[in-house]
C-alpha positions in Angstrom: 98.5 12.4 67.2 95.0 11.6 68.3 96.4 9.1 71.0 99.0 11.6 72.4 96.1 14.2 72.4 93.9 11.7 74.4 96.9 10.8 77.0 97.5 14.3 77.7 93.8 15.3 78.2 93.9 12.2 80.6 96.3 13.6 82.6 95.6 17.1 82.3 92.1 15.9 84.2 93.5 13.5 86.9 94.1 15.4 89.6 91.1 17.8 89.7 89.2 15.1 89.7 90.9 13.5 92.4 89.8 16.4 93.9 86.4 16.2 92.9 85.5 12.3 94.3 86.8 13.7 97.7 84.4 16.5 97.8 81.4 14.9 95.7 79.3 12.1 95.9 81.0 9.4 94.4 77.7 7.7 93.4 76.9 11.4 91.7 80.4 11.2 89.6 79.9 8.2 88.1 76.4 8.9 86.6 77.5 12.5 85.4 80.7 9.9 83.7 78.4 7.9 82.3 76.5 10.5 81.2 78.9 12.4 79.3 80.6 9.4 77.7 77.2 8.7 76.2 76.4 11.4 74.8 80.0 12.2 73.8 79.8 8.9 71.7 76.4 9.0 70.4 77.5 12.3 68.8 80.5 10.4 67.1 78.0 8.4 66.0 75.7 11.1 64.3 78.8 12.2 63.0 79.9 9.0 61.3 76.3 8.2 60.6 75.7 11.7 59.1 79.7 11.5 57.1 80.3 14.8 58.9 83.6 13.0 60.6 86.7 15.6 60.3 90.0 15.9 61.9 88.7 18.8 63.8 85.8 16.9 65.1 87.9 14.0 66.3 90.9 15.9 67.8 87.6 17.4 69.5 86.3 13.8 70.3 90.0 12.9 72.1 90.1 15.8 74.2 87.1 15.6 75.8 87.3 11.7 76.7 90.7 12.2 77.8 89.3 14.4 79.9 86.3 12.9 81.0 89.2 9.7 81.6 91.5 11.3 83.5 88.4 13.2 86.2 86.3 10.2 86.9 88.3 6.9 85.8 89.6 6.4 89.1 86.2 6.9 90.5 85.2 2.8 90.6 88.4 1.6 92.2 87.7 4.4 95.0 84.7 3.3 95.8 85.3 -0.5 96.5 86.3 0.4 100.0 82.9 1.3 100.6 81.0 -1.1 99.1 83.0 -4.5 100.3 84.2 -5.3 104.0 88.5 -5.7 104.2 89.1 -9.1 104.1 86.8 -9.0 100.5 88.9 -6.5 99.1 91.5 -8.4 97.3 89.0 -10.7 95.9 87.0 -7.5 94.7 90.4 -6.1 93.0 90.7 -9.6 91.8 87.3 -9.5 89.9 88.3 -5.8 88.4 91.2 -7.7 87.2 89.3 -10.6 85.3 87.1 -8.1 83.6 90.2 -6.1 82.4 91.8 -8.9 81.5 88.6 -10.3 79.1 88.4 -6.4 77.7 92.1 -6.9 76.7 91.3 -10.1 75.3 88.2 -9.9 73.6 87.6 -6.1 72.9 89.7 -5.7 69.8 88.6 -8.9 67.9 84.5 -7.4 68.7 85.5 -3.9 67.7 87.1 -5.1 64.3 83.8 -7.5 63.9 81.9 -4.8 65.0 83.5 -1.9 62.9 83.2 -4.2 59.8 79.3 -3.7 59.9 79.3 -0.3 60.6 82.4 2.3 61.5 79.4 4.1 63.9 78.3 0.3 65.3 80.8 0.2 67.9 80.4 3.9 69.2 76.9 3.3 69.6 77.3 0.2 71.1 79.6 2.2 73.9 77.1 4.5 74.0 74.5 2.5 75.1 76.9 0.5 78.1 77.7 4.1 79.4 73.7 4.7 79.5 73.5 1.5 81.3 76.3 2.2 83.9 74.3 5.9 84.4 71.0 4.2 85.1 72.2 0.8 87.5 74.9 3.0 89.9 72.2 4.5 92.0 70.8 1.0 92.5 73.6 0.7 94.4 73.1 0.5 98.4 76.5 1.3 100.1 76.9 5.3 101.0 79.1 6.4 98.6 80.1 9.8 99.8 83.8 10.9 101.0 83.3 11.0 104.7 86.2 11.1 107.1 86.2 7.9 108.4 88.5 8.6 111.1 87.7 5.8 113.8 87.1 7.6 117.2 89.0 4.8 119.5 91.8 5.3 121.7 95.2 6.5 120.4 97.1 3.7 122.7 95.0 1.3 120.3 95.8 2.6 117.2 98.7 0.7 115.3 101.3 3.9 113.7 103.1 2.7 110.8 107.5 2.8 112.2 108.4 5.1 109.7 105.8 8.0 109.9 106.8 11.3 109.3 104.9 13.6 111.5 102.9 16.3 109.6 99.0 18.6 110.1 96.5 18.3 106.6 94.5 20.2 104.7 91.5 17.9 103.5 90.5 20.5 101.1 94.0 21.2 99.6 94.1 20.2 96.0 97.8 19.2 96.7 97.1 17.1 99.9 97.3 14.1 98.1 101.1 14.9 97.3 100.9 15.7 101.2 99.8 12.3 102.2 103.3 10.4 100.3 105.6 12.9 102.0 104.0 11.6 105.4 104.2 8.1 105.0 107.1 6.7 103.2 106.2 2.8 103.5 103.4 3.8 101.3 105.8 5.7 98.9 108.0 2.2 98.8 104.4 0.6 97.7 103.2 2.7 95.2 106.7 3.1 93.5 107.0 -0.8 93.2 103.8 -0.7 91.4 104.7 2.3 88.8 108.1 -0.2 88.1 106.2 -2.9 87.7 103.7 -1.3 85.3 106.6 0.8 83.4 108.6 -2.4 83.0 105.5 -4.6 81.6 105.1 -1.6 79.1 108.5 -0.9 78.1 108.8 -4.9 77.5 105.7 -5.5 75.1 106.6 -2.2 73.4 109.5 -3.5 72.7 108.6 -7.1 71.9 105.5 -5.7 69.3 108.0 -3.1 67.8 110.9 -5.2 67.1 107.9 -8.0 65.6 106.9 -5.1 63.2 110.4 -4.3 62.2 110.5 -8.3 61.5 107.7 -7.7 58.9 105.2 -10.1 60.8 101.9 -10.1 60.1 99.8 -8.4 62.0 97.5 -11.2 63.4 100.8 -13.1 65.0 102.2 -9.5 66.4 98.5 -9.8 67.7 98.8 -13.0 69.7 101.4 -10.8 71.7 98.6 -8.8 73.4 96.7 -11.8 73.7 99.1 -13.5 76.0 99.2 -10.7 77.8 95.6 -10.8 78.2 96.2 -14.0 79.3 98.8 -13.3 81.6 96.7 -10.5 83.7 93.7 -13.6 83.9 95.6 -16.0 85.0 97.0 -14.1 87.5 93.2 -13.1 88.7 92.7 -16.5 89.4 95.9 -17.2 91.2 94.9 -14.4 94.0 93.0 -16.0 95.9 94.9 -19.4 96.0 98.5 -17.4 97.0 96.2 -15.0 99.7 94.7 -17.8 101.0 98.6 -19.6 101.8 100.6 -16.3 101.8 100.6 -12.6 103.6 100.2 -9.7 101.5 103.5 -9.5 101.0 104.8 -12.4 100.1 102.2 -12.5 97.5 103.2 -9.6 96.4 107.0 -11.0 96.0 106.1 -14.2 94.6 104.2 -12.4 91.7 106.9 -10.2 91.2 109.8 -13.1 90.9 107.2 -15.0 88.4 107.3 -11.6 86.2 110.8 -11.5 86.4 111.1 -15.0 84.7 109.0 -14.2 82.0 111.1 -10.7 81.1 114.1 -12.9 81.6 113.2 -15.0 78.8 112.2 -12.7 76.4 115.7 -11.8 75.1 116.6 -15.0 74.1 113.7 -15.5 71.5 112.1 -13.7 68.8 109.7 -16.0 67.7 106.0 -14.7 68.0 104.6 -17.8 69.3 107.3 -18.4 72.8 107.4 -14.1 73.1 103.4 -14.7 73.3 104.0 -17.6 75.6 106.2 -15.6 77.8 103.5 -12.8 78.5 100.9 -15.3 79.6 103.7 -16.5 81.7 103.6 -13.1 83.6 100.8 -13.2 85.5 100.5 -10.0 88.1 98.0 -11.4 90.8 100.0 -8.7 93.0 97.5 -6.1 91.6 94.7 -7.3 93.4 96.8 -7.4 97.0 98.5 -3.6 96.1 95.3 -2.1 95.2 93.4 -3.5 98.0 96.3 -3.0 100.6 96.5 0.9 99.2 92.4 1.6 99.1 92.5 0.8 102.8 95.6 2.7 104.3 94.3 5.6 102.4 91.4 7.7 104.4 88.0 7.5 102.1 88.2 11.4 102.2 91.4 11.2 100.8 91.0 8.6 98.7 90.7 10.0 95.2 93.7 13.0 95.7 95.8 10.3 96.4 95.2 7.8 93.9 95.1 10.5 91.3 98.2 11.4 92.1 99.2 7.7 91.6 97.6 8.0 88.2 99.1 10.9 87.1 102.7 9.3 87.7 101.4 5.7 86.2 100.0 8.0 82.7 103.2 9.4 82.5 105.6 6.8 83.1 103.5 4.8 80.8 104.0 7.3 77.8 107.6 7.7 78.8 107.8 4.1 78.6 106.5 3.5 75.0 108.7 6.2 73.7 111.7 4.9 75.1 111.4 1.5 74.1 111.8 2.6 70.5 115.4 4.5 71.3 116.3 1.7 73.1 115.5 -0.6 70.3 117.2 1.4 67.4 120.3 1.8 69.4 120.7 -0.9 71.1 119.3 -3.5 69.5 116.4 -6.2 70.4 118.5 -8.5 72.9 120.6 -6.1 74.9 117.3 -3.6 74.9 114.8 -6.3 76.2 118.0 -7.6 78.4 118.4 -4.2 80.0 114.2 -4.3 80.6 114.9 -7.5 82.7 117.4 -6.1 84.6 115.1 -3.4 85.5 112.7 -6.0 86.5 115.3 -7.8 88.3 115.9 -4.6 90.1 112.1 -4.3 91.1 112.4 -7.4 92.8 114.8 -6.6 95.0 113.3 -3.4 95.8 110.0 -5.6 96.9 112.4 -7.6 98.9 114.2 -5.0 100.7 110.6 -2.4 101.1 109.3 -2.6 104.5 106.0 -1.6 103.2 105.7 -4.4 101.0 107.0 -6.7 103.9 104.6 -5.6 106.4 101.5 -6.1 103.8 99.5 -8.9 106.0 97.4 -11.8 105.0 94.1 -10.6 103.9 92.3 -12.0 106.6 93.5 -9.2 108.7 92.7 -6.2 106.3 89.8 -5.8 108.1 91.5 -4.5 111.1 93.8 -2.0 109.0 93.3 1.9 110.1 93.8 4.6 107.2 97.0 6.2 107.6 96.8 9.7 108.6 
C-alpha cells in the first residue's frame, strides 16, 4: 500500500512540475529538492529515533516524496543540455547510466547493512546526500534557466523534420508539452519505442522474480535476478561509447534493441535462478544514453521539462500497469507461454525500431551538435 501510495503521488506531481523547471530556475529546483528531501528524511529519522513511527506517519512520509519525486526528479536529466555541448551528450547520459546501474547494484546490500545498525541509519544517511546535493548545485557554472533557445539564423538553413505537422504554441500552457507530440510524430515514434522497451524489461523481471517466489526460492538467489539486471544496465553504459563511436544513433539504437530481444527470448526456456540471472546481464540497453540524448536536444530548453514530464507520466504508468499484469499473466497462463508472450512483445519493439523513421534518422553523435530543437 505504501508503494502504490508513493507511485501515485509520483505521478500526481509530474506534470506541474514539468511545468515548473520551464518557468523556474532549474538550478533553484534542485536546491528546494534537496531541501525538502532532507528534511523530509531527517524527520523519519526523529521519528524512528524517537519510536514515534506509525502508519499515519509513513502513509504521510510516501506522499510527500512521491510528490517531491514526481515535481523535481526529471529536473537533472533536463539540465544536461545545458551544462554539456551535443556531441558529449550521449557520453553524459552514459555516465547517468553507470551511476544507476551501481545504485541498482549496490543500494540494497548497503541499506540492509546499513538498516541492521540502525532502522534510522539509512534515512539519515539520505538525509545528509540530499544536504550535500542542496549545498554543491550552485557551484555549478552553466546558466541553468529555461530560456528559449530559439537560434535566430535563416529559415532556408534550418533543417524541418519530413513529417511535421504544422501547429502555433503556448510556452506557458501547462498542456503544451502534450502539444509538442501532436506536432512532431517522429518524436512520438521515439518516445513510444522507449516506453516498450522499458514496459517490456518490467513486465519480464516481474515475471521472472514472481514465478521464482512461487518456486519457494530463497530470497538471496531471487536476489541475484536484480543483480544481473544491474549488471545488464552497466554493461550496456560501457558499450555506448564503443557502438556511437562505429554506428549512427540509430543503428545503435537497433542493435541494443536486437541484443534485448535475445535475452527475453531465452528466458522462457529456463527457470533456473542462475541462467534467468545470466540472461538479464545479457540485456544491456546502451540505447538509453543515445534516446535520451537524441530527445534532450530536439526538445526546446523552454520546453524541456513539460515534455519530458509528460514522458514520465506515461513511463510511471505503464510501469505500474506492467507489474500488475505480469501477475495475471502468470496465473493464467503460466511461466513459459507468459514470459513467451513478453518476447514477442519485444520482438515486436524491434521491428517498430526498424520500420520508425525517427529512430532511423537518429545520426552519429558527432553531429548532435548541429541538431536544432524541434518547434
Amino acid at each position: 500500500m505504501v508503494g502504490t501510495v508513493f507511485a501515485l503521488c509520483e505521478g500526481l506531481g509530474t506534470l506541474p512540475g514539468g511545468h515548473l523547471s520551464d518557468r523556474i530556475d532549474r538550478k533553484k529546483l534542485m536546491i528546494v529538492f534537496g531541501l525538502i528531501s532532507a528534511a523530509t528524511l531527517c524527520v523519519m529519522t526523529l521519528a524512528l529515533v524517537a519510536k514515534m513511527m506509525s502508519a499515519p506517519l509513513l502513509f504521510l512520509f510516501a506522499i510527500v516524496r512521491g510528490l517531491t519525486s514526481g515535481v523535481f526528479s526529471n529536473v537533472s536529466n533536463i539540465i544536461l543540455p545545458q551544462i554539456v555541448t551535443g556531441n558529449q551528450l550521449v557520453q553524459a547520459y552514459s555516465a547517468n547510466e553507470s551511476r544507476d546501474a551501481c545504485i541498482q547494484l549496490f543500494s540494497k546490500p548497503l541499506s540492509g547493512f546499513l538498516y541492521g545498525l540502525g532502522p534510522e541509519i539509512p534515512f539519515l544517511i539520505s538525509a545528509v546526500l540530499y544536504a550535500l546535493m542542496s549545498v554543491a548545485t550552485p557551484l555549478i557554472r552553466s546558466d541553468l534557466r529555461p530560456k528559449n533557445d530559439a537560434s535566430p539564423s535563416d529559415d532556408s538553413t534550418k533543417k524541418t523534420p519530413r513529417n511535421h505537422i504544422g501547429g502555433s504554441s503556448s510556452h506557458s500552457s501547462l498542456i503544451e508539452g502534450f502539444a509538442w507530440y501532436t506536432r512532431w510524430p517522429q518524436a512520438v515514434s521515439v518516445f513510444s519505442s522507449v516506453l516498450l522497451l522499458n514496459c517490456v524489461l518490467t513486465l519480464m523481471v516481474s515475471i521472472v522474480i514472481l514465478n521464482q517466489q512461487m518456486l519457494n526460492i530463497p530470497g538471496w538467489q531471487i536476489g541475484l535476478i536484480s543483480t544481473g539486471s544491474g549488471v545488464g544496465l552497466l554493461s550496456g553504459s560501457f558499450l555506448t561509447t564503443p557502438l556511437a563511436n562505429r554506428l549512427t544513433g540509430g543503428r545503435t539504437v537497433q542493435v541494443s534493441f536486437i541484443i534485448i530481444m535475445v535475452g527475453c527470448a531465452l528466458q522462457p526456456f529456463t527457470q533456473n535462478t542462475y541462467l534467468l540471472a545470466g540472461c538479464m546481464a545479457l540485456m544491456v540497453v546502451p540505447a538509453n544514453s543515445v534516446l535520451g540524448a537524441y530527445a534532450s536536444l530536439i526538445i526546446p530548453n523552454d520546453l524541456r521539462g513539460r515534455v519530458f514530464s509528460v514522458f514520465s507520466l506515461f513511463n510511471i504508468t505503464l510501469a505500474s500497469l506492467a507489474s500488475g499484469i505480469a501477475g495475471i499473466m502468470l496465473s493464467s497462463l503460466g511461466y513459459m507461454i507468459a514470459a513467451a508472450t513478453t518476447a514477442a512483445i519485444m520482438t515486436g519493439t524491434v521491428l517498430l525500431a526498424f520500420m520508425s523513421n525517427g529512430i532511423r534518422e537518429i545520426p552519429d553523435k558527432a553531429a548532435f551538435s548541429n541538431l536544432e530543437p524541434w518547434r
